[in-house]
N, CA, C and O of each residue as an XYZ file, in Angstrom:
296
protein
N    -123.063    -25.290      3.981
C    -123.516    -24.255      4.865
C    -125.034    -24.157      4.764
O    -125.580    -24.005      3.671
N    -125.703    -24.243      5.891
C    -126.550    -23.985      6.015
C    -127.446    -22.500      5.794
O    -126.464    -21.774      5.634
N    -128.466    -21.688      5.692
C    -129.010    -20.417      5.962
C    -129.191    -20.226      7.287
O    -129.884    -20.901      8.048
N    -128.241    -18.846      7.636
C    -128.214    -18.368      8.921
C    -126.876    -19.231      9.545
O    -126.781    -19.177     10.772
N    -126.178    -19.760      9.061
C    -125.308    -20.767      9.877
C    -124.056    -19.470     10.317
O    -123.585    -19.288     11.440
N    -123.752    -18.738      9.113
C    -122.612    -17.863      9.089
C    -123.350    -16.362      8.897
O    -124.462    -16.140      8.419
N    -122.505    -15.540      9.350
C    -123.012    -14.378      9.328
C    -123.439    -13.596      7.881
O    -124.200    -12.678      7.573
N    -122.312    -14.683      7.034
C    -122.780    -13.989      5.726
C    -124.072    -14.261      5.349
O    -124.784    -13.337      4.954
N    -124.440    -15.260      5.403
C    -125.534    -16.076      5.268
C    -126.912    -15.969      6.090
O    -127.803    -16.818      6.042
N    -126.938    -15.019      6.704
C    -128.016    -14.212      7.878
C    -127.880    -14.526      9.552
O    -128.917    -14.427     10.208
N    -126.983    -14.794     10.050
C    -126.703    -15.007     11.271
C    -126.934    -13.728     11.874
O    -127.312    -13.129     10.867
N    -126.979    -12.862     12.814
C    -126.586    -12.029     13.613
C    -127.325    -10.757     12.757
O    -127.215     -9.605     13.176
N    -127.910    -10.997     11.810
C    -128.286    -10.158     10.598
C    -128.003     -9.967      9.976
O    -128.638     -9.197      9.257
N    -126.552    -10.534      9.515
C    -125.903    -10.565      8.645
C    -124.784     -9.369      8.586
O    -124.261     -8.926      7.563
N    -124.543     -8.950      9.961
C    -124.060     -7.847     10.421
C    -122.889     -8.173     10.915
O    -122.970     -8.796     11.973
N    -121.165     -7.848     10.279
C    -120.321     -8.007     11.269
C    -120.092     -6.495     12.295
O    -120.466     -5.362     11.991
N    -119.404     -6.898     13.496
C    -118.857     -5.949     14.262
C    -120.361     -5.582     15.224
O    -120.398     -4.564     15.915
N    -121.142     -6.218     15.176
C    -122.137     -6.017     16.170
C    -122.660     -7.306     16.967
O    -122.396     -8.500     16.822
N    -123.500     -6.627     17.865
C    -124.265     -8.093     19.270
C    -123.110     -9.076     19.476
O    -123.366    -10.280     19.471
N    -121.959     -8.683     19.642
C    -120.837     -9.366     20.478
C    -119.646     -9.940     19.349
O    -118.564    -10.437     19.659
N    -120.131     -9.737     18.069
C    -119.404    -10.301     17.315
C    -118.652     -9.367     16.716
O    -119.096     -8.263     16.401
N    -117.228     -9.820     16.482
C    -116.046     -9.171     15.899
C    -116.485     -8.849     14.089
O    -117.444     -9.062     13.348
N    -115.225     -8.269     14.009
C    -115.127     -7.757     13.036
C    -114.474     -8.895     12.097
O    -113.674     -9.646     12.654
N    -114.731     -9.089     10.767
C    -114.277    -10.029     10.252
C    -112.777     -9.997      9.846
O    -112.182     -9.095      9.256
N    -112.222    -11.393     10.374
C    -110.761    -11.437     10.714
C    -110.391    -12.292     10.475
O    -111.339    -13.065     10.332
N    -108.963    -13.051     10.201
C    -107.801    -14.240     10.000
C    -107.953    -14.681     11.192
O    -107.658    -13.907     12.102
N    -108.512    -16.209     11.574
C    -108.412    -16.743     12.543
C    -107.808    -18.158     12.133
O    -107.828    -18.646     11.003
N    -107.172    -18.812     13.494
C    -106.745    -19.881     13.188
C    -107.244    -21.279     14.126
O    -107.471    -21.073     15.318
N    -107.360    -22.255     13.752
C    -107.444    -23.555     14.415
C    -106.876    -24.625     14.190
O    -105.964    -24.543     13.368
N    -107.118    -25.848     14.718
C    -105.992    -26.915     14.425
C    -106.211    -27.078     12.921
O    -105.304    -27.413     12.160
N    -107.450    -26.825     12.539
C    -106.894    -26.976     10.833
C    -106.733    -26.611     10.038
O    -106.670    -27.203      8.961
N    -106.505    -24.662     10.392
C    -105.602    -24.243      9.374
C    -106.163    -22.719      9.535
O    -106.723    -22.413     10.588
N    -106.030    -21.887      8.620
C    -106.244    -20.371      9.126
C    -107.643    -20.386      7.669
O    -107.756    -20.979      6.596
N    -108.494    -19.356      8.463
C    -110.074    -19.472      8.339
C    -110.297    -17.645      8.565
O    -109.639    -16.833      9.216
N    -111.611    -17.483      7.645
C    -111.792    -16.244      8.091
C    -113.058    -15.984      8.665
O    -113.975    -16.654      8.189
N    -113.339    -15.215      9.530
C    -114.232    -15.740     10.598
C    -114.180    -14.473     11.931
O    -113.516    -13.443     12.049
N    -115.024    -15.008     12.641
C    -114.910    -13.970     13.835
C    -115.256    -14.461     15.541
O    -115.540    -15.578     15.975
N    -115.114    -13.245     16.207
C    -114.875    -13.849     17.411
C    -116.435    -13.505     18.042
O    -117.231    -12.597     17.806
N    -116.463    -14.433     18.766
C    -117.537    -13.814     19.768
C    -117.293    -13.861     21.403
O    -116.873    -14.822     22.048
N    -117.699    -12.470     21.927
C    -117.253    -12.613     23.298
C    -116.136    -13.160     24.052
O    -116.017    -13.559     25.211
N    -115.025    -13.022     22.636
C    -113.618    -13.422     23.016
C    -113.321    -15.404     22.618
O    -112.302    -16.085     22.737
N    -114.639    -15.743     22.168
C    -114.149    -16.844     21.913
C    -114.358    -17.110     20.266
O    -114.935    -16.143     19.768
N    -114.081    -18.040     19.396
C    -114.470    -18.025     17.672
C    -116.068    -18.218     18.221
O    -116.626    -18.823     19.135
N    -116.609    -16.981     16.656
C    -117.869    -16.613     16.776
C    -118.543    -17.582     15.640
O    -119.577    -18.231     15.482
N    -117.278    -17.271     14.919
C    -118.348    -17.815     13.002
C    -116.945    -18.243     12.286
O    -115.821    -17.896     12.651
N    -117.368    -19.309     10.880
C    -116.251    -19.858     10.299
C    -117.333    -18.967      9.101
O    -118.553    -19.064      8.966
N    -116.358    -18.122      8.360
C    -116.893    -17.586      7.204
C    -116.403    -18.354      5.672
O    -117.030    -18.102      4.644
N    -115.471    -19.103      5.673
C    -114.706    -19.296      4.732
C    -114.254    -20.769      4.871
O    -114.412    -21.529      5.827
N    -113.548    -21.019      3.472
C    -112.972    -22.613      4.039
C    -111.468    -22.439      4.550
O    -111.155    -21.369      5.072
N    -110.866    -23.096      4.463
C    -109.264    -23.136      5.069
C    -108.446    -22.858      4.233
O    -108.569    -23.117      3.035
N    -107.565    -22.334      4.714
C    -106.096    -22.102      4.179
C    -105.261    -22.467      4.566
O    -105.313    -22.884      5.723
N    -103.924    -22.526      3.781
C    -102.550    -23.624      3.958
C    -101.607    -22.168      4.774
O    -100.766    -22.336      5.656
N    -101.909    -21.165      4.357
C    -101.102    -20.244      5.363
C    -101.842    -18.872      5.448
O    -102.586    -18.442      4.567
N    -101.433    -18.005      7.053
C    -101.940    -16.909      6.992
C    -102.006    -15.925      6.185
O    -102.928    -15.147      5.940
N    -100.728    -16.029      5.696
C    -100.784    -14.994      4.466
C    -101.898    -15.324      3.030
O    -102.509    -14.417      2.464
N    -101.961    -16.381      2.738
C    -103.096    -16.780      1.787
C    -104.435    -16.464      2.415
O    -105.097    -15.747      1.665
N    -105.022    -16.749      3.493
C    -105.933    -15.808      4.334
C    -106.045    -14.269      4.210
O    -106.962    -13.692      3.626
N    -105.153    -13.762      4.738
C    -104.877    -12.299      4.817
C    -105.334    -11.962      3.163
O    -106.412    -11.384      3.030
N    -104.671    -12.251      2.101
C    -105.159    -12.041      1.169
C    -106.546    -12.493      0.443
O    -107.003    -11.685     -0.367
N    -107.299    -13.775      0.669
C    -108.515    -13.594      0.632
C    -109.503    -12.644      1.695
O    -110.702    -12.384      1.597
N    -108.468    -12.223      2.784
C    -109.576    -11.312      3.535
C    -109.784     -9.506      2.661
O    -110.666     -8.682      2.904
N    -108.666     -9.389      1.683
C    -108.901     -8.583      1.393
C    -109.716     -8.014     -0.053
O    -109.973     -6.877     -0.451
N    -109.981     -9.389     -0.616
C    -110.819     -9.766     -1.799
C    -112.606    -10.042     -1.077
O    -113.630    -10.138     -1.754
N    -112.515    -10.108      0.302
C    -114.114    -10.376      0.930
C    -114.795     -9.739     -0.177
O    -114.303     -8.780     -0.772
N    -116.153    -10.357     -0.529
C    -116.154    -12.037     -0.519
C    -115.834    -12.559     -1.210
O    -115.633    -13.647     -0.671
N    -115.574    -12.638     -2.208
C    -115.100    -13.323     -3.324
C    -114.058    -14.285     -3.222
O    -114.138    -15.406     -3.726
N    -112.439    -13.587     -2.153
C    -111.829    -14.300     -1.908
C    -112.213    -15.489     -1.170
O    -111.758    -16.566     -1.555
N    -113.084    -15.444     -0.035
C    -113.403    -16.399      0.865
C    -114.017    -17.560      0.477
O    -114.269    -18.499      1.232
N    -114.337    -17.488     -1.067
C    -115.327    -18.492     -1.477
C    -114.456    -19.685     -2.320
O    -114.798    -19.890     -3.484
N    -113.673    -20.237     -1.919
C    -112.338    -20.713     -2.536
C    -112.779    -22.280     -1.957
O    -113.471    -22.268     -0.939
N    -112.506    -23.318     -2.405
C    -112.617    -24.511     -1.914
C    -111.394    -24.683     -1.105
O    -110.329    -24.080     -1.236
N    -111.802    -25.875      0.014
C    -110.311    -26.505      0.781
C    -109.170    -26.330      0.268
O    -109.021    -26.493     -0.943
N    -108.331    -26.033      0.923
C    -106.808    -25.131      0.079
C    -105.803    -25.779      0.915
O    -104.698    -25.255      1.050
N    -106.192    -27.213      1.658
C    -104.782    -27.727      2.431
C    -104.470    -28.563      1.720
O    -103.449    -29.213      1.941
């Protein structure tokens, strides 16, 4: 990850839930469920690495950040 790439990391100001971007959430893609957010209805930001299921997500979303900082988990 780059600086500024992710919101944690100073994107947007480092601000979730503002300038179009969601609130930080369980999202999914073809490769696996990610926590992350939307923008303007489409994925905004990849905050995290992947997970093998939503529920393993869901529960690092509720350890933010700490949980999210987990290496590849497929």
């Amino acid at each position: 990850m780059f600086p500024g790439e992710t919101i944690m990391s100073g994107a947007n100001g480092g601000e979730f839930g503002t300038r179009g971007y969601s609130e930080l959430k369980v999202m999914q893609s073809a490769a696996g469920f990610y926590l992350g957010t939307e923008y303007q209805g489409m994925p905004g930001s990849r905050e995290s690495s992947y997970f093998r299921s939503e529920e393993e997500a869901e529960a690092a979303l509720t350890t933010w950040p700490d949980g999210a900082c987990v290496g590849l988990r497929l």
